[in-house]
mmCIF file of the C-alpha atoms, coordinates in Angstrom:
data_MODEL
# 
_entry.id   MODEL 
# 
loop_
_atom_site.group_PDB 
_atom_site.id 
_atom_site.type_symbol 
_atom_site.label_atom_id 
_atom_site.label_alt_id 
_atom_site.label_comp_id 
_atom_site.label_asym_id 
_atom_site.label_entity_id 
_atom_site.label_seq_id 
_atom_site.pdbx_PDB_ins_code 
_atom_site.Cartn_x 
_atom_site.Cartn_y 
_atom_site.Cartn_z 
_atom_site.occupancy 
_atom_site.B_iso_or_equiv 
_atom_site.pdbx_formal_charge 
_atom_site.auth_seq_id 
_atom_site.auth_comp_id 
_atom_site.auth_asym_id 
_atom_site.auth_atom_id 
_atom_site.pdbx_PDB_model_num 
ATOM 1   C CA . UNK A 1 1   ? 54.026  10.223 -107.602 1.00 0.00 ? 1   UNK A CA 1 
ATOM 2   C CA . UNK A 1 2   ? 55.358  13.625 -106.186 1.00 0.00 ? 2   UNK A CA 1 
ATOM 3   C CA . UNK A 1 3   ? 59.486  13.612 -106.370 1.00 0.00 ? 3   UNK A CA 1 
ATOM 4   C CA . UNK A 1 4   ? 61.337  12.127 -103.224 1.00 0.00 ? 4   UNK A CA 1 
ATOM 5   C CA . UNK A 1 5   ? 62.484  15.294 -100.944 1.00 0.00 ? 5   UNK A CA 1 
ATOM 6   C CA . UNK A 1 6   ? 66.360  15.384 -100.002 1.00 0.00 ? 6   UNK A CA 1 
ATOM 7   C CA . UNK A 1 7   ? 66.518  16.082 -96.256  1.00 0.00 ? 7   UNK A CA 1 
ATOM 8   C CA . UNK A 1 8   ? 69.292  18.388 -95.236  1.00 0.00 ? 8   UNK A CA 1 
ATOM 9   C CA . UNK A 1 9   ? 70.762  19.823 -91.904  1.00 0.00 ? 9   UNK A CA 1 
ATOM 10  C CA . UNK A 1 10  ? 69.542  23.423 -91.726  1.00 0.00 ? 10  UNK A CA 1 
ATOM 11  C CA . UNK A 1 11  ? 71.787  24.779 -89.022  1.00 0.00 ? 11  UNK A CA 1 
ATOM 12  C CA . UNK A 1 12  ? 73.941  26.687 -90.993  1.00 0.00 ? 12  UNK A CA 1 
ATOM 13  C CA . UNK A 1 13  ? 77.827  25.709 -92.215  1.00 0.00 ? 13  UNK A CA 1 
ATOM 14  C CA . UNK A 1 14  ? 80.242  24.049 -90.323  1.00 0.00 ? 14  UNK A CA 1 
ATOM 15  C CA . UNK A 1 15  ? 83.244  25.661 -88.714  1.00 0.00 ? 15  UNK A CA 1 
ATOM 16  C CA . UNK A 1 16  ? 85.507  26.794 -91.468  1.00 0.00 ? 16  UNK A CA 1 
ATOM 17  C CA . UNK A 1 17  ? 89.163  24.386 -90.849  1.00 0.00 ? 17  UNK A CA 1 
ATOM 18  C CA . UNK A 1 18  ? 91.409  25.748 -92.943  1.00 0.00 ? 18  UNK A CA 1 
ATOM 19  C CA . UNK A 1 19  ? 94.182  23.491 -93.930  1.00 0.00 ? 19  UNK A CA 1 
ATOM 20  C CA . UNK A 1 20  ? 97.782  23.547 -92.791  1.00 0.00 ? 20  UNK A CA 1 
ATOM 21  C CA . UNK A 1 21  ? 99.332  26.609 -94.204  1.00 0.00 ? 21  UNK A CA 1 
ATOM 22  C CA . UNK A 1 22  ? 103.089 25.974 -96.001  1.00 0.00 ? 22  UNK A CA 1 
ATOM 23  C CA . UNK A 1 23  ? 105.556 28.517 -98.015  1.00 0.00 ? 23  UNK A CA 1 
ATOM 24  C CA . UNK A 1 24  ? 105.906 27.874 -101.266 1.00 0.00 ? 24  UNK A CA 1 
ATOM 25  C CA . UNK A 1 25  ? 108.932 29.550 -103.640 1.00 0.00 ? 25  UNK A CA 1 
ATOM 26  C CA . UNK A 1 26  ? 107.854 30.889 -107.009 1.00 0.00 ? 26  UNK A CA 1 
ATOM 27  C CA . UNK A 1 27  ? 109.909 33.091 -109.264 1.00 0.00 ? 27  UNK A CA 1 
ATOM 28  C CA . UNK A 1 28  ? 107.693 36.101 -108.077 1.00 0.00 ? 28  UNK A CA 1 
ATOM 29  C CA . UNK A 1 29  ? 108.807 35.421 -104.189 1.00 0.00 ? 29  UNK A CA 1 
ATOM 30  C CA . UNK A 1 30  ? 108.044 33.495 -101.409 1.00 0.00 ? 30  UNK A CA 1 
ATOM 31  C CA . UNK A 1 31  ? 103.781 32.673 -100.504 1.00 0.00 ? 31  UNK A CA 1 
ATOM 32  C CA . UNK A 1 32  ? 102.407 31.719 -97.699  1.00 0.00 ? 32  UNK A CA 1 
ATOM 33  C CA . UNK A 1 33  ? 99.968  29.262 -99.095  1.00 0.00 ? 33  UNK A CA 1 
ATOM 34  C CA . UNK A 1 34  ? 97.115  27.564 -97.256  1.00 0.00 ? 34  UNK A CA 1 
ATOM 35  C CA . UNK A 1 35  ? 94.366  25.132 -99.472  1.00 0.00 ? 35  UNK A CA 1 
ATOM 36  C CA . UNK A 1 36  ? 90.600  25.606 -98.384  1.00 0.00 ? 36  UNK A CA 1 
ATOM 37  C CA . UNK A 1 37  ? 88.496  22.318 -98.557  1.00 0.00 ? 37  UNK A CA 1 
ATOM 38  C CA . UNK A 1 38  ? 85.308  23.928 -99.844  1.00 0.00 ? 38  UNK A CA 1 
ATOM 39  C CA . UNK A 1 39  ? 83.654  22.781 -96.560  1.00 0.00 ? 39  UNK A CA 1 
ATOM 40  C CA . UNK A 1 40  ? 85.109  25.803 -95.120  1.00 0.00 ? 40  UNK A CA 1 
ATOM 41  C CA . UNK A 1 41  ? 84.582  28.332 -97.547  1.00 0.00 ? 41  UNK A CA 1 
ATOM 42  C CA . UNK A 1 42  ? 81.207  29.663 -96.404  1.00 0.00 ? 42  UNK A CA 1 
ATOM 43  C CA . UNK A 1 43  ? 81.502  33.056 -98.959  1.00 0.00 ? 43  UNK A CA 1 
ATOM 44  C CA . UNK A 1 44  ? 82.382  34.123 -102.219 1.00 0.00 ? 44  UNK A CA 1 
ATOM 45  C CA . UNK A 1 45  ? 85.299  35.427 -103.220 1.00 0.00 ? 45  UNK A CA 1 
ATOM 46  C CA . UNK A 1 46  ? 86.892  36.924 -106.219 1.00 0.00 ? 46  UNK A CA 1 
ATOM 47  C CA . UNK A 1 47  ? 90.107  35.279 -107.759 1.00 0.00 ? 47  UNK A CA 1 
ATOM 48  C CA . UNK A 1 48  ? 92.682  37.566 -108.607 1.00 0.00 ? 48  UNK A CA 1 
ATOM 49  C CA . UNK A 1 49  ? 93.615  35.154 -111.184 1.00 0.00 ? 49  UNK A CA 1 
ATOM 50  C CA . UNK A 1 50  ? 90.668  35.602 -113.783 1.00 0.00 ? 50  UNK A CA 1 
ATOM 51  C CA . UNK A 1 51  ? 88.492  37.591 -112.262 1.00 0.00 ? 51  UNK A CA 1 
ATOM 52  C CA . UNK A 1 52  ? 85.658  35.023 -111.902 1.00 0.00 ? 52  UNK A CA 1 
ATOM 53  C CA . UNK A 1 53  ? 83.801  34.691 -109.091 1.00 0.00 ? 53  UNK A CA 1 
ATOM 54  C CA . UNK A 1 54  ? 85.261  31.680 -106.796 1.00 0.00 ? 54  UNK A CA 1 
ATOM 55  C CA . UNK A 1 55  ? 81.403  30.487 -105.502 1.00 0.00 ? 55  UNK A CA 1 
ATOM 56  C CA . UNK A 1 56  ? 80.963  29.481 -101.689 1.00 0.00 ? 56  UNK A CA 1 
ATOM 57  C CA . UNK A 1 57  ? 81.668  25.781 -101.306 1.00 0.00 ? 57  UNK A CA 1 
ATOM 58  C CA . UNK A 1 58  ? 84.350  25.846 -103.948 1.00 0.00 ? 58  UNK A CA 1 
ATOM 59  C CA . UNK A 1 59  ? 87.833  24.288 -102.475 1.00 0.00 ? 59  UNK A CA 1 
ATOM 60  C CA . UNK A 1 60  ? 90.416  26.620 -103.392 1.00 0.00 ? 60  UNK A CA 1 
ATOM 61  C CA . UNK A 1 61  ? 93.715  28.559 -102.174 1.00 0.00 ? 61  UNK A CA 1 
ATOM 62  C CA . UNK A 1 62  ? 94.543  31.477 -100.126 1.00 0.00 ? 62  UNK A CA 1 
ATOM 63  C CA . UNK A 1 63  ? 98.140  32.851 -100.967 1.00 0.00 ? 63  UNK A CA 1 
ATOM 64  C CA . UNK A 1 64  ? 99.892  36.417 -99.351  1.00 0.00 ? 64  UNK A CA 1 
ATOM 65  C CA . UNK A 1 65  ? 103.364 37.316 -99.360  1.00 0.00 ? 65  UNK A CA 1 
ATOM 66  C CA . UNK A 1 66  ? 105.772 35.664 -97.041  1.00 0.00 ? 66  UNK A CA 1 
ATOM 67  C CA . UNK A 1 67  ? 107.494 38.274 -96.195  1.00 0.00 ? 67  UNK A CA 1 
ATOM 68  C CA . UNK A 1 68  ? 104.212 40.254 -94.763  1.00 0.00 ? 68  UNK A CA 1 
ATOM 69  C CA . UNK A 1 69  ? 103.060 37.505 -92.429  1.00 0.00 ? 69  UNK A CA 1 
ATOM 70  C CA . UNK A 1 70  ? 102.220 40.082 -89.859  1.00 0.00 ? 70  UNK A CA 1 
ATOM 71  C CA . UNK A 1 71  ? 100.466 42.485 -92.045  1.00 0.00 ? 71  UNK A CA 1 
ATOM 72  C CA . UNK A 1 72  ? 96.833  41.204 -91.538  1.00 0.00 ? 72  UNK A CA 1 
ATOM 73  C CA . UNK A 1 73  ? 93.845  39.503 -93.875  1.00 0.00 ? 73  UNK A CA 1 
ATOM 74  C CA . UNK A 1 74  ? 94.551  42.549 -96.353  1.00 0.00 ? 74  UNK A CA 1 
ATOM 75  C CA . UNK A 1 75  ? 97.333  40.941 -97.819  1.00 0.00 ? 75  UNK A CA 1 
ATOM 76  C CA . UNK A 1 76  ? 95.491  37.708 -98.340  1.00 0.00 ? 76  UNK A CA 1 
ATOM 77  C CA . UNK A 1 77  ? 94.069  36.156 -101.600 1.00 0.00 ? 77  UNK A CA 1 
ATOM 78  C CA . UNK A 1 78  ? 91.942  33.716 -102.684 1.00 0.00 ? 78  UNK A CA 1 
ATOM 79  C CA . UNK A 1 79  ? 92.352  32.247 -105.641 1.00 0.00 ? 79  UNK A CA 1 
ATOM 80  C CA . UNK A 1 80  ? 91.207  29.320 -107.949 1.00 0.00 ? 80  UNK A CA 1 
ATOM 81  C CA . UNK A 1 81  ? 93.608  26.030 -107.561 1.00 0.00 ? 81  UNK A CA 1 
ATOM 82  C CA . UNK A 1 82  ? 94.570  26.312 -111.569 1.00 0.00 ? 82  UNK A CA 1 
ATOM 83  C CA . UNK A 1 83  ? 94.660  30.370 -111.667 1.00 0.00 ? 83  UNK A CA 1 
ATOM 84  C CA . UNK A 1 84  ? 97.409  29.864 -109.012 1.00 0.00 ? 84  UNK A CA 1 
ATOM 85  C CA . UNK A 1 85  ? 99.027  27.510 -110.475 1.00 0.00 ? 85  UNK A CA 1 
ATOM 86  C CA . UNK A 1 86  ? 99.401  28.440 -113.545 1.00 0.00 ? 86  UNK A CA 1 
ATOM 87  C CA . UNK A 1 87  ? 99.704  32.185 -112.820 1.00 0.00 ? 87  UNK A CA 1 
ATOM 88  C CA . UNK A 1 88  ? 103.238 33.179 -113.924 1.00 0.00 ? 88  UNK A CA 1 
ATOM 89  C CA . UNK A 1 89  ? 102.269 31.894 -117.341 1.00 0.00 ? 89  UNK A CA 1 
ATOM 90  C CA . UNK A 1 90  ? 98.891  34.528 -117.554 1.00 0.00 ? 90  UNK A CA 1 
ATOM 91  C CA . UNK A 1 91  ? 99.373  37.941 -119.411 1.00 0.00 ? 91  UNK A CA 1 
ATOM 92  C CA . UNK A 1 92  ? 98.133  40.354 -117.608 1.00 0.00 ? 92  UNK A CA 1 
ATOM 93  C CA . UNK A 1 93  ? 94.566  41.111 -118.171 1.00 0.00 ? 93  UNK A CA 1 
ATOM 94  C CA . UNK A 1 94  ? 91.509  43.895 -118.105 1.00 0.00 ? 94  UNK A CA 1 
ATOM 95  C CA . UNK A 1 95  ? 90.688  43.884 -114.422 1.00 0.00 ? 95  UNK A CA 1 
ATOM 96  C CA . UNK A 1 96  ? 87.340  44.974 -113.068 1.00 0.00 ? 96  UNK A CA 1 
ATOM 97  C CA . UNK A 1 97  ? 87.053  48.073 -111.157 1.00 0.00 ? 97  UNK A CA 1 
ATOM 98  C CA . UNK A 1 98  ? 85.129  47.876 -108.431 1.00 0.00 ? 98  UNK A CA 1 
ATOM 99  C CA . UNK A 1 99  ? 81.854  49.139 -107.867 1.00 0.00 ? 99  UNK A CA 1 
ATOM 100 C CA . UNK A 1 100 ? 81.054  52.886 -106.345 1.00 0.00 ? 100 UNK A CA 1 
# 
């Protein structure tokens, strides 16, 4: 008996919706946070946290300064749920250089 095929919609992902965005105060300033359901995180990303690849599909946080809320999608990170929480409490680490 050949295995039972899992029938999926091939028209691509679904609109990203990113949840509602709030500030949160930390001892390292104020953050405009917003959470990503992975449903709308269609791309890879690289968390600033740990350095590990944050894998399309994975639910997860964006976070820029609150005080550079005009200053465009530079400014914003994404970063694993636990790296951000538990950030202030990482040394600081070897960080990759990027490729080039």
């Amino acid at each position: 008996m050949s295995p039972r095929r899992i029938r999926r919609d091939r028209s691509g992902p679904a609109e990203p919706v990113p949840g509602p965005e709030r500030v949160e105060s930390w001892p390292d300033g104020d953050w405009v946070v917003r959470r990503v359901p992975g449903t709308a995180s269609p791309k890879a990303y690289r968390c600033p946290g740990c350095d590990q690849e944050i894998p399309a599909g994975t639910p997860h946080i964006v976070a820029w300064p609150a005080d550079r809320v005009g200053m465009g999608i530079d400014e914003r990170r994404h970063w694993h749920t636990a790296c951000w929480q538990n950030r202030l409490r990482r040394a600081p680490g070897i960080h990759r250089r990027p490729r080039g």
